[in-house]
CHARMM-style PDB file with segment names, atoms N, HN, CA, C and O in Angstrom:
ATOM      1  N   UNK     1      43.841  93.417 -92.379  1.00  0.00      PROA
ATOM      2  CA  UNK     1      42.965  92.936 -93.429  1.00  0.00      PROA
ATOM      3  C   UNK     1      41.836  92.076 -92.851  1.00  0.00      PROA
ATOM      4  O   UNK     1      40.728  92.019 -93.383  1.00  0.00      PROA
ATOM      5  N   UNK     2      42.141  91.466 -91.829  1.00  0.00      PROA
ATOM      6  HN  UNK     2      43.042  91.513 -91.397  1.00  0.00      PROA
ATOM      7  CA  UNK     2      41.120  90.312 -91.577  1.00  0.00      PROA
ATOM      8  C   UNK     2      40.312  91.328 -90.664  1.00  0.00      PROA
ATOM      9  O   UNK     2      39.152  91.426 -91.063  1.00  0.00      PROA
ATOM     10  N   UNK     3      40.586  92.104 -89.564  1.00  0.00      PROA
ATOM     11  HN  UNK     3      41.528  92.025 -89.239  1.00  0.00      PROA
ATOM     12  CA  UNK     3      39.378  92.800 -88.948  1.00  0.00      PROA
ATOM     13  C   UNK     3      38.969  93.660 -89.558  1.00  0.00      PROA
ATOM     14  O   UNK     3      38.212  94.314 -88.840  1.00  0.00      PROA
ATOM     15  N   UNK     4      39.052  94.130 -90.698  1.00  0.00      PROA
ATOM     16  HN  UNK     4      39.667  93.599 -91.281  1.00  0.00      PROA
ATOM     17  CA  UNK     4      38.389  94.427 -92.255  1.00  0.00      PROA
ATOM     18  C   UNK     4      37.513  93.366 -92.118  1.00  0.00      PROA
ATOM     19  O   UNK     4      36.654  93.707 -91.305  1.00  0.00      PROA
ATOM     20  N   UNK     5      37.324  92.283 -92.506  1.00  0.00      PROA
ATOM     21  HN  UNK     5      38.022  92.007 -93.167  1.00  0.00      PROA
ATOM     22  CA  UNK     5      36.496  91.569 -93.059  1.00  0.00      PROA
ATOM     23  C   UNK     5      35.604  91.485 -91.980  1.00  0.00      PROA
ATOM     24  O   UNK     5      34.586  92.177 -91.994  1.00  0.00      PROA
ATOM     25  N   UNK     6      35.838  90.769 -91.094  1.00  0.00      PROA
ATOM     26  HN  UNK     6      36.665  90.207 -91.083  1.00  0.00      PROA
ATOM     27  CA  UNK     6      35.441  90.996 -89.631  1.00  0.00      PROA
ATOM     28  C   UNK     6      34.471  91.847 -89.565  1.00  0.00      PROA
ATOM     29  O   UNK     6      33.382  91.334 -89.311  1.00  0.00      PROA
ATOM     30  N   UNK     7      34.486  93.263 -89.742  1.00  0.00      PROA
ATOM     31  HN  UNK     7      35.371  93.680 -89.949  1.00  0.00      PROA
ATOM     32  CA  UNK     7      33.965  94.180 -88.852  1.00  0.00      PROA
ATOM     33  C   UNK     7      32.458  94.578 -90.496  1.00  0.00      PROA
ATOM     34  O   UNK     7      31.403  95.192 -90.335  1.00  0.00      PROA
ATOM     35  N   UNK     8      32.991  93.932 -91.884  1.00  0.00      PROA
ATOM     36  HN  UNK     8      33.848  93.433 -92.015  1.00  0.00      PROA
ATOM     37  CA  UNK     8      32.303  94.269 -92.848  1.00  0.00      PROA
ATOM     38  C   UNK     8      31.032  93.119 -92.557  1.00  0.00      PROA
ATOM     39  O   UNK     8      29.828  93.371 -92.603  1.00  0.00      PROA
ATOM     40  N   UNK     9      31.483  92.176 -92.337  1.00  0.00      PROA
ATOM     41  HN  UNK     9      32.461  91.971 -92.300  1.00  0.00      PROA
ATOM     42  CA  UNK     9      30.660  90.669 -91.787  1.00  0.00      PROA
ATOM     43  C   UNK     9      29.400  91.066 -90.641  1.00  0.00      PROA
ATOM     44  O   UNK     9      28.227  90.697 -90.689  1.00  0.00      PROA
ATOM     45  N   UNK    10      29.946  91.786 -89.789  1.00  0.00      PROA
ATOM     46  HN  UNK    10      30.900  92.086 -89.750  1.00  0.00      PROA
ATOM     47  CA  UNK    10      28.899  92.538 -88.432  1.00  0.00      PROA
ATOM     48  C   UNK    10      27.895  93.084 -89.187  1.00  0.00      PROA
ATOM     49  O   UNK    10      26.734  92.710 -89.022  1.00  0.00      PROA
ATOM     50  N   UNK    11      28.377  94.463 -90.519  1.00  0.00      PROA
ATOM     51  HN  UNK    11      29.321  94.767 -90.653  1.00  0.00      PROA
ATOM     52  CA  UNK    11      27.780  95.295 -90.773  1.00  0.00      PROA
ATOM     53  C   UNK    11      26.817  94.781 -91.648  1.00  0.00      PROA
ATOM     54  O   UNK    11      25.835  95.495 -91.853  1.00  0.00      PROA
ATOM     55  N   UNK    12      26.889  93.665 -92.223  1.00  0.00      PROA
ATOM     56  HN  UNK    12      27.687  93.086 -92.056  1.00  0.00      PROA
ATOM     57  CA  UNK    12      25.977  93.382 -93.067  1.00  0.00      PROA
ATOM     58  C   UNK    12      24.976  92.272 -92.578  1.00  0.00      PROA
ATOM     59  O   UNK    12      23.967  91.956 -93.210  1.00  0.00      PROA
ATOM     60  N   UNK    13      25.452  91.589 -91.115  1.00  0.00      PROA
ATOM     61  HN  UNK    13      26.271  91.845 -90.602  1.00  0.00      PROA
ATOM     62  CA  UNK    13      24.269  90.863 -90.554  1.00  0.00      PROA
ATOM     63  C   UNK    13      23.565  92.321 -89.889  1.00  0.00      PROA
ATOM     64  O   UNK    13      22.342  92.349 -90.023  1.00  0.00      PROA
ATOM     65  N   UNK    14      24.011  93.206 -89.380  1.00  0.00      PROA
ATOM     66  HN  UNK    14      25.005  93.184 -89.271  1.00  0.00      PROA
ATOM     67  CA  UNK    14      23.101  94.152 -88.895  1.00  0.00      PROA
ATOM     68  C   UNK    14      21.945  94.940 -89.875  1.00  0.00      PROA
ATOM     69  O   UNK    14      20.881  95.546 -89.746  1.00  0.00      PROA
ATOM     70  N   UNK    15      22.957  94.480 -91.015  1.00  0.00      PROA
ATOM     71  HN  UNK    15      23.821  93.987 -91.120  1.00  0.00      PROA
ATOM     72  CA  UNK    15      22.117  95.341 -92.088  1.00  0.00      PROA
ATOM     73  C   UNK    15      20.688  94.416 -92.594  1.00  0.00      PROA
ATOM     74  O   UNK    15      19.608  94.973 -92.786  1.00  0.00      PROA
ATOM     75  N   UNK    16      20.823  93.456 -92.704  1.00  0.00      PROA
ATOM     76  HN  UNK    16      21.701  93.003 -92.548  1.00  0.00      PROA
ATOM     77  CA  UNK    16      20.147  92.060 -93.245  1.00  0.00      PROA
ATOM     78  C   UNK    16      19.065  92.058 -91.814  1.00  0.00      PROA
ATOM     79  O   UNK    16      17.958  91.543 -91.972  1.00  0.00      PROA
ATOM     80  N   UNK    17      19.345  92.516 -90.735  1.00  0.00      PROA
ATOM     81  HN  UNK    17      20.244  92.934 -90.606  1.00  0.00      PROA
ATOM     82  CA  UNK    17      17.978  92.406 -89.488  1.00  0.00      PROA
ATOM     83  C   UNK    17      17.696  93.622 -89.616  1.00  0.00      PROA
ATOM     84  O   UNK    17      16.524  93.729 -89.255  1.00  0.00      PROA
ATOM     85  N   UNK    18      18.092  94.616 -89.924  1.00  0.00      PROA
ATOM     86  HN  UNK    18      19.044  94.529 -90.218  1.00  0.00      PROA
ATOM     87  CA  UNK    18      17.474  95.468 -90.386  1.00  0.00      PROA
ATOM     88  C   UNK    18      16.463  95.527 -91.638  1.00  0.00      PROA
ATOM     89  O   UNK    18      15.446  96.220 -91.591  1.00  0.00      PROA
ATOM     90  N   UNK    19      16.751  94.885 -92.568  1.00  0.00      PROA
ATOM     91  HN  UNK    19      17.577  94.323 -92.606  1.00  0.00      PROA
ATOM     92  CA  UNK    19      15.738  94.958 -93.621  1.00  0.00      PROA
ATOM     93  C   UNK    19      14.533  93.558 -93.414  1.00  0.00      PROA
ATOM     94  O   UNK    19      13.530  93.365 -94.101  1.00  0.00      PROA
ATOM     95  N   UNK    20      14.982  92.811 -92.370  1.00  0.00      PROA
ATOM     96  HN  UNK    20      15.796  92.967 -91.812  1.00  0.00      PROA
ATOM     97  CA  UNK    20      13.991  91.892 -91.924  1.00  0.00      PROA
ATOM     98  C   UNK    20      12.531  92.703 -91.362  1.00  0.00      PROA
ATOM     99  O   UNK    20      11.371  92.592 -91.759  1.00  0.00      PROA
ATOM    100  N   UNK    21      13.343  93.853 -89.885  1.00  0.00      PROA
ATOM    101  HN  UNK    21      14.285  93.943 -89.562  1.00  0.00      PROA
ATOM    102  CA  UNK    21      12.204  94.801 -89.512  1.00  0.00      PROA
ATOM    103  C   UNK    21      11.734  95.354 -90.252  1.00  0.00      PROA
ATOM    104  O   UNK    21      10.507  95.331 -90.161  1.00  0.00      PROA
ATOM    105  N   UNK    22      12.270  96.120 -91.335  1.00  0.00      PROA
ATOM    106  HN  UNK    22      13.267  96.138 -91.409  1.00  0.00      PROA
ATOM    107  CA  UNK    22      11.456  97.069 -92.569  1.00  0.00      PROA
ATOM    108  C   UNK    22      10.489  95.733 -92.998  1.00  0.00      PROA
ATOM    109  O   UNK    22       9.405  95.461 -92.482  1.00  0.00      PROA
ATOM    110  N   UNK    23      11.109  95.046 -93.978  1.00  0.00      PROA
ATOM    111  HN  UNK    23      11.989  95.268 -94.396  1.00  0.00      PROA
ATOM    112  CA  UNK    23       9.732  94.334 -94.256  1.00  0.00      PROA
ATOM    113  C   UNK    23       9.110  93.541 -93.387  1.00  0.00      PROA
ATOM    114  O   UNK    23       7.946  93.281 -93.690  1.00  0.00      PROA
ATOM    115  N   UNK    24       9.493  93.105 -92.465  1.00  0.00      PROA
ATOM    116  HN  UNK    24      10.439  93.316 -92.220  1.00  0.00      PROA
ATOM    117  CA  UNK    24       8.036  92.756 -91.495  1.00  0.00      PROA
ATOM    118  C   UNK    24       6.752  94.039 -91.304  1.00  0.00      PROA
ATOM    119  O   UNK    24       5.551  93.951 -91.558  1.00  0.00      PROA
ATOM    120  N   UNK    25       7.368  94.952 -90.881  1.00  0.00      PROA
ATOM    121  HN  UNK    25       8.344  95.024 -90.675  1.00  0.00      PROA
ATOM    122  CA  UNK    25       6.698  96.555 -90.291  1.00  0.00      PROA
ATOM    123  C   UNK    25       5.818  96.605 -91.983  1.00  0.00      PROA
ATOM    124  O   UNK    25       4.618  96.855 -91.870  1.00  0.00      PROA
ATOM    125  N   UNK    26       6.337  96.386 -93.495  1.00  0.00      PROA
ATOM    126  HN  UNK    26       7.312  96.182 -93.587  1.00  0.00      PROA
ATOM    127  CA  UNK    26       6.066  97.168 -94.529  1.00  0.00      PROA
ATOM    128  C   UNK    26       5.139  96.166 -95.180  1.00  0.00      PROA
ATOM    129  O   UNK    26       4.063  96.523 -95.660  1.00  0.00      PROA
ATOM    130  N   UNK    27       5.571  94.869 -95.197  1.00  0.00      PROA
ATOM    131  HN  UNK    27       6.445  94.580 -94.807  1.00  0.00      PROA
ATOM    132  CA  UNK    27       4.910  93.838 -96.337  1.00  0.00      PROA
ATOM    133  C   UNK    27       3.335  93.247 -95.236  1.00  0.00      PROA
ATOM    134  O   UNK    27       2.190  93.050 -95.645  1.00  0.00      PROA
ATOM    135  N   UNK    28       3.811  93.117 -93.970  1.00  0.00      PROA
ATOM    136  HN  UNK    28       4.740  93.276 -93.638  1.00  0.00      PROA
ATOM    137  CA  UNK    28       2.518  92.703 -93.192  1.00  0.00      PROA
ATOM    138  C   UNK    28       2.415  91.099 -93.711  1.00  0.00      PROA
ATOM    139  O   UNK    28       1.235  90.898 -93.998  1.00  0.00      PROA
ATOM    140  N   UNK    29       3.034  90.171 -93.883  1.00  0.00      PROA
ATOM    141  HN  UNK    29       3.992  90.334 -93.650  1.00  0.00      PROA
ATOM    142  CA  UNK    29       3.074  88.834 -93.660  1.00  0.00      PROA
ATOM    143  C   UNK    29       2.694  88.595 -94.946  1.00  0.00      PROA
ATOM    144  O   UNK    29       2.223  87.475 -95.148  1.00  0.00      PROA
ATOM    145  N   UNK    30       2.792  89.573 -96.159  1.00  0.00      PROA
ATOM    146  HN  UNK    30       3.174  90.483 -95.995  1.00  0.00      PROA
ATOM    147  CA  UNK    30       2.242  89.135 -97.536  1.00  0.00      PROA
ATOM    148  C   UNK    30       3.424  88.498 -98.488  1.00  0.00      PROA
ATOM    149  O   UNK    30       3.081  87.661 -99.322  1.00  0.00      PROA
ATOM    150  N   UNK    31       4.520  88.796 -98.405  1.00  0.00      PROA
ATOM    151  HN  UNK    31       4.800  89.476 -97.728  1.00  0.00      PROA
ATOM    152  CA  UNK    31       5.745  88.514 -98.983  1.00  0.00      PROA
ATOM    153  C   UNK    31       6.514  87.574 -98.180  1.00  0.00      PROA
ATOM    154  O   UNK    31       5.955  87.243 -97.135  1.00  0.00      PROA
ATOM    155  N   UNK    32       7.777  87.008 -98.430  1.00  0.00      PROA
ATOM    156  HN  UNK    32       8.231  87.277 -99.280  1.00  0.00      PROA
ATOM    157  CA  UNK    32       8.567  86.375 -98.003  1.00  0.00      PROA
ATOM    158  C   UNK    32      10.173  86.601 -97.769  1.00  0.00      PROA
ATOM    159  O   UNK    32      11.170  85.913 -97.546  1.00  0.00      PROA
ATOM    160  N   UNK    33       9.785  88.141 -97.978  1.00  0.00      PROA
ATOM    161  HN  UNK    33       8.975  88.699 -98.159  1.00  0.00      PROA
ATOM    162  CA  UNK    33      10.976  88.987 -97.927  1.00  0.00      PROA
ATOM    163  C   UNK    33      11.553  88.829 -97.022  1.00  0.00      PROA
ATOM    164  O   UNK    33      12.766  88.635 -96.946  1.00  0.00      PROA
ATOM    165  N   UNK    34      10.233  88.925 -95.565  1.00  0.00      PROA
ATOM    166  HN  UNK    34       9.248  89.083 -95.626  1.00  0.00      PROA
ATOM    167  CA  UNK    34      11.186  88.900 -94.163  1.00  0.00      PROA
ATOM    168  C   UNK    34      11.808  87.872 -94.056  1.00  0.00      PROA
ATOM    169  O   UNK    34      12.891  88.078 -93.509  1.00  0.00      PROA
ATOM    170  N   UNK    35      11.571  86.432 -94.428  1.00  0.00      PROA
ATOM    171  HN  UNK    35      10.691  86.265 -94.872  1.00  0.00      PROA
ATOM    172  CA  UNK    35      12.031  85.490 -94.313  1.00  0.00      PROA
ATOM    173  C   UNK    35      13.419  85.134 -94.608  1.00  0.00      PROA
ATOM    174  O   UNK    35      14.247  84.649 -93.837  1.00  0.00      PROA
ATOM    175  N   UNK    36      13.571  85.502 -96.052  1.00  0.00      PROA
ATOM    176  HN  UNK    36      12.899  85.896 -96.679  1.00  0.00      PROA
ATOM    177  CA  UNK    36      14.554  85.617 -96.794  1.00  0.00      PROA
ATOM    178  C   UNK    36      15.948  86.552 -96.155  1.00  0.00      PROA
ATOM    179  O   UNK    36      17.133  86.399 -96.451  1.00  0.00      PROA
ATOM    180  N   UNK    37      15.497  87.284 -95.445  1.00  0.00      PROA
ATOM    181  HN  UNK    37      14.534  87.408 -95.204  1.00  0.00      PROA
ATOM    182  CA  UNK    37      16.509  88.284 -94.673  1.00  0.00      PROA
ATOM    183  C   UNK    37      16.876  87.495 -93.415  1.00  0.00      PROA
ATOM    184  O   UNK    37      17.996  87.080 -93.119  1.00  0.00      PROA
ATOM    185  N   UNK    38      15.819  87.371 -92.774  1.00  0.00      PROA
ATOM    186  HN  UNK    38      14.909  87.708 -93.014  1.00  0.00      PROA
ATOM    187  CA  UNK    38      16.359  86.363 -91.632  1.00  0.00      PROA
ATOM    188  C   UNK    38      17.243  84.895 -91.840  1.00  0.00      PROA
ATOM    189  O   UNK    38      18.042  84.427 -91.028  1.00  0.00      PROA
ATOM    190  N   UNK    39      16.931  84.424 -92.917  1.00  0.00      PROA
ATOM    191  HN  UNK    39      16.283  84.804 -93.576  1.00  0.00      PROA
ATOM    192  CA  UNK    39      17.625  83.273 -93.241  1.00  0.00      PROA
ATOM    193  C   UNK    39      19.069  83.966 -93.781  1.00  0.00      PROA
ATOM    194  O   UNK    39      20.160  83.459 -93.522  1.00  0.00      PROA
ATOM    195  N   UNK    40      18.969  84.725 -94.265  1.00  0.00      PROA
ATOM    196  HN  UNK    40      18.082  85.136 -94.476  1.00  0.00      PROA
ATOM    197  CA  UNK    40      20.335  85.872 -94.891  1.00  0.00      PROA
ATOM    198  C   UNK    40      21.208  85.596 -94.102  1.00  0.00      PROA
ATOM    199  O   UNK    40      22.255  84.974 -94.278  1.00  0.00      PROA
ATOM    200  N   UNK    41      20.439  86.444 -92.468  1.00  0.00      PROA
ATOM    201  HN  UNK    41      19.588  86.950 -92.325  1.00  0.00      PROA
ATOM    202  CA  UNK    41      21.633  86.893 -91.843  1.00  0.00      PROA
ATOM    203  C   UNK    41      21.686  85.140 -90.803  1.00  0.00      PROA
ATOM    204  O   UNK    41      22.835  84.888 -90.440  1.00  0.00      PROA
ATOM    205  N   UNK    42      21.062  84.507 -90.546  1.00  0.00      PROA
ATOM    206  HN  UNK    42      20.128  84.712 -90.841  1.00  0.00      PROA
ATOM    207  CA  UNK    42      21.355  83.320 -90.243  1.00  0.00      PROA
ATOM    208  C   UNK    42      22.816  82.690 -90.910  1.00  0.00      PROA
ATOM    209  O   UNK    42      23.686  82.030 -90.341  1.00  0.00      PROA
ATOM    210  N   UNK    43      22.750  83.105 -92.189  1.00  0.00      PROA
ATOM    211  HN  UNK    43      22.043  83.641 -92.651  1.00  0.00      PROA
ATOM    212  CA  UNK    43      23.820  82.023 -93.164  1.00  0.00      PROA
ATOM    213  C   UNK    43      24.959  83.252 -93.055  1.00  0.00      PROA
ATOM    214  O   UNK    43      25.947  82.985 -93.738  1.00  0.00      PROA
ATOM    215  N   UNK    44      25.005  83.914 -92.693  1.00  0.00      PROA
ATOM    216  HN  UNK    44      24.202  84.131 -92.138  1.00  0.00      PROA
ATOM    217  CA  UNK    44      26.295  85.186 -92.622  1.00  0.00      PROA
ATOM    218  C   UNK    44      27.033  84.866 -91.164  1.00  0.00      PROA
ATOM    219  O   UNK    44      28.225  84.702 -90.903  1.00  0.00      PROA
ATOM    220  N   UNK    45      25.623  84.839 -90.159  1.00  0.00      PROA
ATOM    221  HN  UNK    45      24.655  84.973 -90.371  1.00  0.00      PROA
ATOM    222  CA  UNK    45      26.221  84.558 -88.689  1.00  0.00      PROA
ATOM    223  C   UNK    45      27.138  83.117 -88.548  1.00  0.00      PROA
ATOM    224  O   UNK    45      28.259  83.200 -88.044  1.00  0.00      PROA
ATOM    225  N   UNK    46      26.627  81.820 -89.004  1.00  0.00      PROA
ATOM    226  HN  UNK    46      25.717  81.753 -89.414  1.00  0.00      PROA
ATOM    227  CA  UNK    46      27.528  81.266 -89.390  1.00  0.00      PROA
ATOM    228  C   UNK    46      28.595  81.041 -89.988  1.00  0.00      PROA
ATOM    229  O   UNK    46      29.505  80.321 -89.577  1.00  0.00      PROA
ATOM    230  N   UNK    47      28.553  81.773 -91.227  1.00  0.00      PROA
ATOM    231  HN  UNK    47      27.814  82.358 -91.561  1.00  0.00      PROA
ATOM    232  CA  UNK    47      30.003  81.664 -92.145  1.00  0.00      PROA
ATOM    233  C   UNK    47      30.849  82.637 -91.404  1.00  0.00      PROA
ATOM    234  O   UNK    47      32.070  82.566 -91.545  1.00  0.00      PROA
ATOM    235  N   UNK    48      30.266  83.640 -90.542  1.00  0.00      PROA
ATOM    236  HN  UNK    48      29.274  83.698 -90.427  1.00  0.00      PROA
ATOM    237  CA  UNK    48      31.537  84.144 -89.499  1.00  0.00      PROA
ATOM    238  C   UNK    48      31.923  83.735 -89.053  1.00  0.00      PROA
ATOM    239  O   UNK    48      33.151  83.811 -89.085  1.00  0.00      PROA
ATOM    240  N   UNK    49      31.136  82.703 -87.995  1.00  0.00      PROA
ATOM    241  HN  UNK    49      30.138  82.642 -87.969  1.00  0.00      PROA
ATOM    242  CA  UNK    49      31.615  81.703 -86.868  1.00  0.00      PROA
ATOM    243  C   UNK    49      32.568  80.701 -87.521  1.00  0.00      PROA
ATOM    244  O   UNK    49      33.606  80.384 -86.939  1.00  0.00      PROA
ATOM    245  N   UNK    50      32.187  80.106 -88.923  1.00  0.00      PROA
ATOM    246  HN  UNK    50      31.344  80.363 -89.395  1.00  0.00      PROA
ATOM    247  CA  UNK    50      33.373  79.608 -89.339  1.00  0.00      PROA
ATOM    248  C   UNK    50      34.740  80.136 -89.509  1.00  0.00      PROA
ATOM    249  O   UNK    50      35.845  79.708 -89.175  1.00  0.00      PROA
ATOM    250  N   UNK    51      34.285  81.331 -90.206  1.00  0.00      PROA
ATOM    251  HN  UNK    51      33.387  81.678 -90.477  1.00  0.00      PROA
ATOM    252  CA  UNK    51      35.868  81.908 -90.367  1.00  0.00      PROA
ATOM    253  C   UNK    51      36.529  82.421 -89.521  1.00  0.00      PROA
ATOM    254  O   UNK    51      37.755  82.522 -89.571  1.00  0.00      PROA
ATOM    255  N   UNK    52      35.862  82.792 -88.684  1.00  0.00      PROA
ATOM    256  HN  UNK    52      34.866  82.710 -88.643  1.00  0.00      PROA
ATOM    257  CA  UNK    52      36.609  83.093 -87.076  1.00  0.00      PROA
ATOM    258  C   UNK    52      37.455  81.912 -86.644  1.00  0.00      PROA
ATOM    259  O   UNK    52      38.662  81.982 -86.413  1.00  0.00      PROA
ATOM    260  N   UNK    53      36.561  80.601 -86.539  1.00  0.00      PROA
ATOM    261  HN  UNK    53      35.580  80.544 -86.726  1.00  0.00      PROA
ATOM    262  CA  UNK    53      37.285  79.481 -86.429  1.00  0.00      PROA
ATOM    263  C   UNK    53      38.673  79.144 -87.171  1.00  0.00      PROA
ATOM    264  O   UNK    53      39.820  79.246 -86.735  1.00  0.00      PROA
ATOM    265  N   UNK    54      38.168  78.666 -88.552  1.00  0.00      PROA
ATOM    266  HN  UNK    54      37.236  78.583 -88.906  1.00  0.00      PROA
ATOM    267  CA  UNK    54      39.133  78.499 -89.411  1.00  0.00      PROA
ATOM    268  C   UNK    54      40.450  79.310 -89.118  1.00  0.00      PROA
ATOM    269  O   UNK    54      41.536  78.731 -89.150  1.00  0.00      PROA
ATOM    270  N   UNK    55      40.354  80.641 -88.836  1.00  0.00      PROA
ATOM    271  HN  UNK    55      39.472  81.112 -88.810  1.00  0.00      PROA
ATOM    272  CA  UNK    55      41.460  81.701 -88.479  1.00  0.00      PROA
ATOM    273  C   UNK    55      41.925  81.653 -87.620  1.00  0.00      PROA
ATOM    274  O   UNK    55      42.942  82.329 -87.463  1.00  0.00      PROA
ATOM    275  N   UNK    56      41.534  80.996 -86.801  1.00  0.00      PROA
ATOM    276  HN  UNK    56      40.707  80.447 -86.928  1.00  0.00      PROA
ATOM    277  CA  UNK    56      42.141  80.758 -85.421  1.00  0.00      PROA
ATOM    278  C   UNK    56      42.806  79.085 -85.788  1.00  0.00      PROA
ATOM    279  O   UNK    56      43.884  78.604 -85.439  1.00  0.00      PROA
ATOM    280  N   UNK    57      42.382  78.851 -86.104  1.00  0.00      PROA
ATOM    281  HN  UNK    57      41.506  79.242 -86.387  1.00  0.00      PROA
ATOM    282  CA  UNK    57      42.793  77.279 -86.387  1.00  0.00      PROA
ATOM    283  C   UNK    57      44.022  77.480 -87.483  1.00  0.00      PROA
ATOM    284  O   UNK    57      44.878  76.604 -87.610  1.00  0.00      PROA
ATOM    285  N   UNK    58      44.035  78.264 -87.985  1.00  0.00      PROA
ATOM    286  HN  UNK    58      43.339  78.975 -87.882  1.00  0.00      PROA
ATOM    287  CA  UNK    58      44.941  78.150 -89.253  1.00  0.00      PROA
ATOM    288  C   UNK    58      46.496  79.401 -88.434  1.00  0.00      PROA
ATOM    289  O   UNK    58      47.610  79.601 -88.918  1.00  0.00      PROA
ATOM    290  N   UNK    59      45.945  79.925 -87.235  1.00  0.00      PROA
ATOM    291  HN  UNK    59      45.040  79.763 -86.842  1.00  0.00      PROA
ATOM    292  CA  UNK    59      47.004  80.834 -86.675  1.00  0.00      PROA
ATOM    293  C   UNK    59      46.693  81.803 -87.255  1.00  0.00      PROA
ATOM    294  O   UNK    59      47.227  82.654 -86.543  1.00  0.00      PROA
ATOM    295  N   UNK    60      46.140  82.415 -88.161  1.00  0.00      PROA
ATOM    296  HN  UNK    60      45.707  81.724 -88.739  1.00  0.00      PROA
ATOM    297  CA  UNK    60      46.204  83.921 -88.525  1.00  0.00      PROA
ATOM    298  C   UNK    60      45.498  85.076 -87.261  1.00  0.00      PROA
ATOM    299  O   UNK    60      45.590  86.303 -87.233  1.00  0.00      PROA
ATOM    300  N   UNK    61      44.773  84.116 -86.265  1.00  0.00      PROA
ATOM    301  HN  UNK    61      44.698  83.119 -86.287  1.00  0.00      PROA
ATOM    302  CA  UNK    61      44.309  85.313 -85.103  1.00  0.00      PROA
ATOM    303  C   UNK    61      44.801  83.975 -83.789  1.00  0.00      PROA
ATOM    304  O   UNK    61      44.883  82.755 -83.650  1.00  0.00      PROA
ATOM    305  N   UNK    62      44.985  85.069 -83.174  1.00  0.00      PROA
ATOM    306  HN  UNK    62      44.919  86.060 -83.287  1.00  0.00      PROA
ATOM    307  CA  UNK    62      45.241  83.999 -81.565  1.00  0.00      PROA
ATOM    308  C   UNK    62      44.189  84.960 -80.477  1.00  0.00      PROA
ATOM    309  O   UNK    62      43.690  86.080 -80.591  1.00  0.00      PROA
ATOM    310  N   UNK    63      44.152  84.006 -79.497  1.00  0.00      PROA
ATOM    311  HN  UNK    63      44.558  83.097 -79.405  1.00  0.00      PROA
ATOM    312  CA  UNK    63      43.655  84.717 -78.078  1.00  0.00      PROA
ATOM    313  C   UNK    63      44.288  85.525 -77.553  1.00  0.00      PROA
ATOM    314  O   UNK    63      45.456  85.728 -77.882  1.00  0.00      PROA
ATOM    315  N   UNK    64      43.761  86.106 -76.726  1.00  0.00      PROA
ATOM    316  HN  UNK    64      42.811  85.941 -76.459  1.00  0.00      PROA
ATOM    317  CA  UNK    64      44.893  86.925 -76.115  1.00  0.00      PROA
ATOM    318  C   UNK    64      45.328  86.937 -74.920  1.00  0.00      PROA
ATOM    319  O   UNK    64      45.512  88.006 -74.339  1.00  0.00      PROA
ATOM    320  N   UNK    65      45.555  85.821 -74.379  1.00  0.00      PROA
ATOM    321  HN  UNK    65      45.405  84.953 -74.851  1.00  0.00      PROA
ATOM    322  CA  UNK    65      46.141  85.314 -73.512  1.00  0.00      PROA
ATOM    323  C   UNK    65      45.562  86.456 -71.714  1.00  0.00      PROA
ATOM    324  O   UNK    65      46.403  86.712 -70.853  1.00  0.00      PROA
ATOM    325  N   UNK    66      44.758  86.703 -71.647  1.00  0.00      PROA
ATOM    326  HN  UNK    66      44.075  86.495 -72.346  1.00  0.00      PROA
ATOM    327  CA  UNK    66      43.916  87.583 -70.710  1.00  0.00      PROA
ATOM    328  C   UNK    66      43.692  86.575 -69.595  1.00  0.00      PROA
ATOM    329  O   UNK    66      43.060  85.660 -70.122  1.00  0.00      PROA
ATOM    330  N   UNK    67      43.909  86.275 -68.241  1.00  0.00      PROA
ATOM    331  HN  UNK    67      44.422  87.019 -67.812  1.00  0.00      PROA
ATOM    332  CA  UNK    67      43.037  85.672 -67.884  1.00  0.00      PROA
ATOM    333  C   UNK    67      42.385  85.990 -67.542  1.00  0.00      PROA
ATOM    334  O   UNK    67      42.470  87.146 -67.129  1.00  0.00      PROA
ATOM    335  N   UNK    68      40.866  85.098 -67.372  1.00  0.00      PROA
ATOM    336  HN  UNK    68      40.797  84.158 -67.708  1.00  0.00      PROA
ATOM    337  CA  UNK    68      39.882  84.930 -66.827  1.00  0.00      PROA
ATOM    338  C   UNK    68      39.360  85.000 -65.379  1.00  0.00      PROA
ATOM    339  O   UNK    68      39.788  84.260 -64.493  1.00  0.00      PROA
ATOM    340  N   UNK    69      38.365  85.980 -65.185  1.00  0.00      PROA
ATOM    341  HN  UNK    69      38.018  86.581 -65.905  1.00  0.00      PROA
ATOM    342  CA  UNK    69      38.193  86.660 -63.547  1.00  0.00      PROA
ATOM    343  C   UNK    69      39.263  87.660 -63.353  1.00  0.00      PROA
ATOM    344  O   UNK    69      39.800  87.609 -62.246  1.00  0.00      PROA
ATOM    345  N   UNK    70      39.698  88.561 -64.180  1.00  0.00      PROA
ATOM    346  HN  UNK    70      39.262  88.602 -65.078  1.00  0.00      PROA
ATOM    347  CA  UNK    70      40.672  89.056 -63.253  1.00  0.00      PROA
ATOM    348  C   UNK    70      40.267  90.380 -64.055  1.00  0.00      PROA
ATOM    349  OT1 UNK    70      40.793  91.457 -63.774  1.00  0.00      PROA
TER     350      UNK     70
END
């Protein structure tokens, strides 16, 4: 369930810089559309980083114990 959410979270900051390029490329600096998208996916990239956190903090995801350099 959670890399469900996870992987829906990616798709919609990708989607949100995507409609940043359309309207940059479409409106030409007349609207504030692009803006609005970039700030979008700004506030998405964070509330991931939180809940990534939180989930890890709360035990529902762990590391995976890999080490490092090897």
């Amino acid at each position: 369930m959670f890399h469900f959410l996870v992987a829906i979270a990616f798709v919609l900051i990708i989607t949100s810089l995507g409609s940043a390029l359309y309207f940059m490329m479409h409106d030409q600096g007349k609207t504030k559309r692009m803006v609005w998208s970039l700030a979008t996916r700004v506030g998405l990239s964070i509330s991931l980083f939180l809940l990534l956190w939180l989930a890890h903090w709360m035990g529902w995801i762990q590391y995976s114990q890999v080490p490092l350099g090897r």
